[in-house]
N, C-alpha and C positions, 0 to 999 in steps of 0.2 A: 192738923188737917181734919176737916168734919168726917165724921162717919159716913153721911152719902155721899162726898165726894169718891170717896175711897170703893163705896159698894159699886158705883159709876163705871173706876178704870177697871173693876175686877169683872166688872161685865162686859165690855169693851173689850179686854184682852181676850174673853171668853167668845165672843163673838166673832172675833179676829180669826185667833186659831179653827173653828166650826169653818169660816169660811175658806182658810187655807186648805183643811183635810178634802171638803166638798171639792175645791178646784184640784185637788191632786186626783183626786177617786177621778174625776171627766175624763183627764188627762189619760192615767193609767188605762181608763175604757177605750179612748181613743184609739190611744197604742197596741191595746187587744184586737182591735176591730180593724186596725191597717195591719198587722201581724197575718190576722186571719185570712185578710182580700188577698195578701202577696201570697199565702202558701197556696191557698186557691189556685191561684195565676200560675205558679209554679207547677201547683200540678196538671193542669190544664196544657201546658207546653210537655210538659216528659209524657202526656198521655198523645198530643199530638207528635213527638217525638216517633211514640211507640206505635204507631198507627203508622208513618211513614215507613219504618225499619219493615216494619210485619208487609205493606205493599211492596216494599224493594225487593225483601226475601221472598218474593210471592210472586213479582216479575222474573227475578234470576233465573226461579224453579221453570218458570213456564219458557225461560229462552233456552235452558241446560233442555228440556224436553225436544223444542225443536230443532236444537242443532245435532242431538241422539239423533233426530227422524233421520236431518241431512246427511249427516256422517252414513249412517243405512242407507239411505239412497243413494249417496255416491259409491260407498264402496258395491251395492248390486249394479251401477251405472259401468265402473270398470272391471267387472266381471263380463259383465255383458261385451264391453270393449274387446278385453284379452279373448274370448271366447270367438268374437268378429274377428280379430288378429290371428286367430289361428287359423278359422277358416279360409283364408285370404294366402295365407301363407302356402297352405294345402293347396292351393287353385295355382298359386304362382310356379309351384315345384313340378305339377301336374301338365302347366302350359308348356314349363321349359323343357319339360321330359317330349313332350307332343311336338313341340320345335325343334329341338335336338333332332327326335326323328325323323320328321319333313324333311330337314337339311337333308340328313344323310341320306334316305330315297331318290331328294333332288339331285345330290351331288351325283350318286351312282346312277341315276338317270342319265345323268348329262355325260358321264364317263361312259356310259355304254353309246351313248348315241355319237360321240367326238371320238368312241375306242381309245380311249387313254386312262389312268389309273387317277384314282381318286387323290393323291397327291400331286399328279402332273396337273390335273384339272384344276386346283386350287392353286395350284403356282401361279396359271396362266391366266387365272382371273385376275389371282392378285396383282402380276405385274400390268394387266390392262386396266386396271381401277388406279393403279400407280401413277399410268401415262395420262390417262386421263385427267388426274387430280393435277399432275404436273403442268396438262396445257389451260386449265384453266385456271391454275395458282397464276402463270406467265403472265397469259394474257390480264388479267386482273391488277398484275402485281406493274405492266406496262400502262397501264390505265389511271393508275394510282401515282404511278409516276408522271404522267403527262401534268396530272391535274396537278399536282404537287411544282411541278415547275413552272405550274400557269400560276399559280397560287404564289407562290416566288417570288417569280418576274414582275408580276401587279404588285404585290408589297412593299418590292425593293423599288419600285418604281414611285410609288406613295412617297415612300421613307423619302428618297430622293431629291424628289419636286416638293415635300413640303419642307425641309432641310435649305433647300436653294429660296424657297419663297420667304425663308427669316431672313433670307441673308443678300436682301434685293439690293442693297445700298452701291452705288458704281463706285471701286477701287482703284480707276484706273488717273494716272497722273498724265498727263502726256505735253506742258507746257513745260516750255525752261528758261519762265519769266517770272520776275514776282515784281508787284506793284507795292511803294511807299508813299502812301498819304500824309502829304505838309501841311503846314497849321495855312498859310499864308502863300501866295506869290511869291512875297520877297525873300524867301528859305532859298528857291531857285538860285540865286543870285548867289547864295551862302557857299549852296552848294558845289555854284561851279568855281568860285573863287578870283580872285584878280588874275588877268589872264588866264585863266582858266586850271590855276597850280590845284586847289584845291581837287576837284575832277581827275587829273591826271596824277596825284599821288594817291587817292582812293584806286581808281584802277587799276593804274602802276603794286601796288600792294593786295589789294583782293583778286584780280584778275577777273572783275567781273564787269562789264559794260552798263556805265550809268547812262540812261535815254532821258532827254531832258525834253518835252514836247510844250507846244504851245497849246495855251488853252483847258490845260489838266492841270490841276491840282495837286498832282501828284509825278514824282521819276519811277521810271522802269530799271530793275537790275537786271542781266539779261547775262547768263554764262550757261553752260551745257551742264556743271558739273556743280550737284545741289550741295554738295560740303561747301565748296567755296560759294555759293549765291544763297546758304542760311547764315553764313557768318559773314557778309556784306551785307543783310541784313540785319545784324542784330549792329552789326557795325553803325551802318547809316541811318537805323530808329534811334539808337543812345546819340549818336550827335545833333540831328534833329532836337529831340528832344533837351539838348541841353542849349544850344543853341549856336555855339562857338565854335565853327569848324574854320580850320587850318590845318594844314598836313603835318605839325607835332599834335595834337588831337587824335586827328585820324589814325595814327598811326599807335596812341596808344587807344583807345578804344576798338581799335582791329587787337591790341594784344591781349582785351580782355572780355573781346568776344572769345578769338579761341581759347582761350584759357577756361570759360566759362561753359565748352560746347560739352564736357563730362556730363556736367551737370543739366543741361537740355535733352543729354542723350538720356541721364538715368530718369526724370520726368516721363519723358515718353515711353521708357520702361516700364515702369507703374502703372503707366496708364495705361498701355496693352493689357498687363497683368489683371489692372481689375476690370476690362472690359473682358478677356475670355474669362474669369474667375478664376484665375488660376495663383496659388500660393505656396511661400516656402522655396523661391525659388533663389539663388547665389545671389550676389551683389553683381558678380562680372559678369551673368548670364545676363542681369538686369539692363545692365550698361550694355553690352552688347546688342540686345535687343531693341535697344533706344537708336543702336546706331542706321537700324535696317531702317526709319522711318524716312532716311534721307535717301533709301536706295528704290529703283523700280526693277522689275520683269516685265519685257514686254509694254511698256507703262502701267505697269500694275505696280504700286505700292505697295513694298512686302511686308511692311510693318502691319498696312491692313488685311495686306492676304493671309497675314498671320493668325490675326486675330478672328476673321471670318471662319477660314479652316481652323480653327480651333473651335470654335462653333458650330460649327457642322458637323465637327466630329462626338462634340457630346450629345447631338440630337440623335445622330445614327447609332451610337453605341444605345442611348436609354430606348432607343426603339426594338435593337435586335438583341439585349440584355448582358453585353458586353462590361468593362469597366471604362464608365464614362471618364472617370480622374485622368488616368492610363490616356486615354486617347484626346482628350482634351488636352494634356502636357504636351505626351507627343506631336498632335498636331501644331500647337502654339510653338514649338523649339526645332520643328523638322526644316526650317531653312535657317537655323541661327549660321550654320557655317559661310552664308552668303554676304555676312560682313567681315570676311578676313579672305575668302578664297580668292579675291583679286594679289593677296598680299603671299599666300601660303600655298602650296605644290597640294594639287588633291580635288578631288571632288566636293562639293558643297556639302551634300551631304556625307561624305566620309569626313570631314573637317569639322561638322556640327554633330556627330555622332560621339567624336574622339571629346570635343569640348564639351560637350555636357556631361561623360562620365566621368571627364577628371573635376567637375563640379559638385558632384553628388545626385546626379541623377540616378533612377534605379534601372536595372538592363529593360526593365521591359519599354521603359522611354525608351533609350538608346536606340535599342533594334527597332522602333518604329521611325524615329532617323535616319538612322544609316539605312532601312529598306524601303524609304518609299518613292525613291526612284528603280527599285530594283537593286540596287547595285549587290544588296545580300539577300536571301531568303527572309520573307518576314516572317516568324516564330509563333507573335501571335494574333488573334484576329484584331486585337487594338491595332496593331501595325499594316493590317489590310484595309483598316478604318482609315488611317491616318492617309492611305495610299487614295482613297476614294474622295475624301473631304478636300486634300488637293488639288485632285481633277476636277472635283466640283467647283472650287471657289475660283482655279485658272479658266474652266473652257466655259463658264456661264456667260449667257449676251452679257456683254456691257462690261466684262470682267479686264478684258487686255486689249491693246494696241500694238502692233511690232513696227509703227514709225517712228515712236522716239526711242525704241532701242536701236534700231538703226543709226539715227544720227545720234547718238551717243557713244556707240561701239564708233563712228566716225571722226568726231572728236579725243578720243582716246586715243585712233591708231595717230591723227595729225600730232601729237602730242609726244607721241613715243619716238615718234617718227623722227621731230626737231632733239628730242634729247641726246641723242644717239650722237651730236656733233660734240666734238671736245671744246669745253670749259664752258660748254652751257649748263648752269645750274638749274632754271627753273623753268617751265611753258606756259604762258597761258593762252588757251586757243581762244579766242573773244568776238563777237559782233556773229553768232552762229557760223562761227570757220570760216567768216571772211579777214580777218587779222590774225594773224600769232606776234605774242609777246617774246620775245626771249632776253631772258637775263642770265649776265655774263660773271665769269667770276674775274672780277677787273685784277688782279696776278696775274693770270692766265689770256688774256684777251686786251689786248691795248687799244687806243681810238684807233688807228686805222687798222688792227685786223677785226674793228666792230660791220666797219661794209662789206670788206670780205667775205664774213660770216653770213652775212645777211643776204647776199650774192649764192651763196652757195647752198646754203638753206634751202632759197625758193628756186633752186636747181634741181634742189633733189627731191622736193614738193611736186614740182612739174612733172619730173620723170616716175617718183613710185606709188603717186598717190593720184585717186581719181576725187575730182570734186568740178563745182560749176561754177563758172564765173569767176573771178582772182581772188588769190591768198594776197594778205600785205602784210609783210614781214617786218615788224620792229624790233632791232634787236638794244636793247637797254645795258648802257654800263656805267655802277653808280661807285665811288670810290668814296666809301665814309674811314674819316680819323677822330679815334674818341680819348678823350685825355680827362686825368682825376685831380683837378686842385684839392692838395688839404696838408 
């Protein structure tokens, strides 16, 4: 390699390094000179640090100063106080001593001027400040009363009237018809049958008068007695409806209406139940209650008078803070005994009182049952409720009828009346008590003592019963033989 090549890289490398050491020397200055700005800065904060510590400690000193002051003025404030307290207290010992003595100058004044001793004189004040307090407590206390029974009277009169204004709806039944809409004309025809068999084994078997009119669309079922004229009709809508009437039809579709009527009565059970709100209540109480819908008071429908009074009765309980459950039950159950007391010795409500606790009622139903016709002490005010919601839902306008109790109580006695003859099985009074049916029990009754019967019958119609215009007496005797091939 040449000699100046070489003296070249030896300077080169020397040049190299010179400028490596120069850029480190900058650097390291750099470093100096940001080292030195950050202590700076640093110390600039712990001096501003120290400047805020020194004003804190310089505020604290001047607050600890002025609450010294306060603390001194208040405690010279309640020096001042106790020092006013005392002299207040000195004035009040001073007066009572100065009134004390007045008194007893008074009193002995008035004991010299009356000549009686200072104890008789205080007696006899006392007892006339006594009488006096007592005639004006009286009067006051009679005053307070009046208002209080005006106060009352208006309330219970509110509760009343608007308890009655929920419950406007008319409950009263007073018809003993029900009308069947036919698809057609030609069902007429169906239903009266060839010579008219169809017709006369329907009524023959329900006992209820089928009206067959010109020009309507529709037959009338027409009996007094709503058991037998809802199960004529469920009878004579399933044959309608099916379309094939004859008297083996009729006669089963009569056997499964009644078989079917449990089940209509528990329906309507329910359905009371959830129109008052009322839950939890038996199966047989249910059924039972289903059965009232076919029954009236007065023509008032009990099933509905049920449910109103049970309504009326939880308005007036949450008005005068009674238990409305309590009185709602009770009221909804207080005539259940009115679907068996034609059948059972006892009053209705002692019959619906005995039925509901052998159901699981609890006494405080019960005693609103059994007492709200009186017949026992009601116990508690749910049972005076139960007594009033009653009254309310029987005597409101538009609530009762006493004509179709009447002719119903009429048709019953006509009824009792024919069964009373031997080997009559069955009554039906029919056409509004201008016909009785009677059926015989053909053992006991052969064809010719069937005129006899019927002679004698409306003998004894004539003589113990009052009604208008004639009875016609048919008396029926039907001799079925049933035999099993197999």
């Amino acid at each position: 390699m040449p000699q100046s090549l070489i003296i070249l890289l030896l300077l080169g490398s020397s040049l190299i390094a010179l400028l490596l050491v120069l850029f480190a020397r900058r650097e390291a200055a750099a470093e100096r000179e940001a080292a030195r700005n950050e202590a700076a800065m640093v110390r600039e904060e712990a001096q501003a640090r120290l400047a805020e510590v020194k004003r804190r400690e310089e505020n604290s000193l001047a607050r600890e100063k002025d609450v010294a002051g306060d603390q001194r003025t208040a405690q010279q404030y309640a020096r001042a106080l106790d020092e006013r307290a005392a002299v207040v207290a000195r004035d009040e010992k001073r007066l009572a001593q100065t009134r004390g003595r007045l008194e007893d100058e008074r009193t002995a004044a008035l004991a010299a001027v009356a000549k009686t001793t200072v104890d008789e004189a205080r007696t006899e004040l006392t007892e006339a400040l006594l009488e006096r307090a007592r005639a004006a407590a009286a009067v006051e206390l009679r005053r307070l009363e009046k208002r209080t029974q005006a106060n009352a009277e208006e309330r219970a009169r509110a509760i009343l009237v608007e308890a009655m204004q929920r419950q406007a709806a008319a409950s009263s039944s007073e018809h003993s018809t029900t009308w069947i809409d036919l698809p057609s004309e030609e069902m007429k025809g169906r239903i009266i049958g060839r010579e008219g068999r169809n017709i006369r084994a329907f009524e023959a078997l329900t006992g209820v008068t089928v009206v067959v009119e010109e020009g309507v669309n529709a037959v009338q079922l027409s009996c007094f007695d709503p058991d037998r004229r809802e199960i004529a009709e469920v009878t004579l809508a399933a044959l309608v409806e099916d379309g094939r009437i004859q008297p083996q039809r009729v006669e089963a579709e009569y056997t499964r209406a009644v078989a079917g009527a449990v089940q209509r009565h528990r329906a309507a059970g329910l359905d009371a139940l959830t129109a008052a709100g009322v839950s939890g209540v038996a199966t047989e109480v249910v059924d039972t209650l289903g059965r009232l819908r076919l029954r009236t008071s007065y023509g008032q429908n009990v099933l509905a008078h049920l449910v109103e009074a049970s309504q009326i009765a939880a308005d007036i309980a949450a008005a005068v803070g009674a238990d409305v459950e309590v009185a709602r039950r009770g009221a909804l159950l207080h005539d259940v005994g009115k679907a068996f007391s034609h059948e059972q010795k006892g009053t209705h409500a002692g019959l619906g009182a005995r039925f509901a606790a052998e159901h699981g009622e609890e006494p405080a139903v019960v005693n609103a049952i059994a007492a709200h016709h009186d017949d026992v002490p009601a116990e508690t005010i749910e049972a005076v409720i139960v007594q009033v919601a009653d009254a309310v839902s029987a005597s409101r306008p538009g609530a009762r009828r006493e004509d179709i109790d009447a002719y119903l109580k009429r048709m019953e006695n006509l009824e009792r009346l024919v069964l009373e003859h031997h080997g009559v099985t069955r009554v039906l009074a029919m056409a509004a008590g201008r016909e009785v049916r009677v059926v015989v029990e053909p053992d006991e009754i052969d064809d010719a003592g069937t005129q006899a019967l019927a002679r004698t019958i409306a003998e004894h119609i004539t003589q113990d019963f009052t009604f208008p215009g004639e009875i016609k007496v048919t008396v029926i005797r039907e001799l079925r033989a049933d035999a099993v091939a197999g």
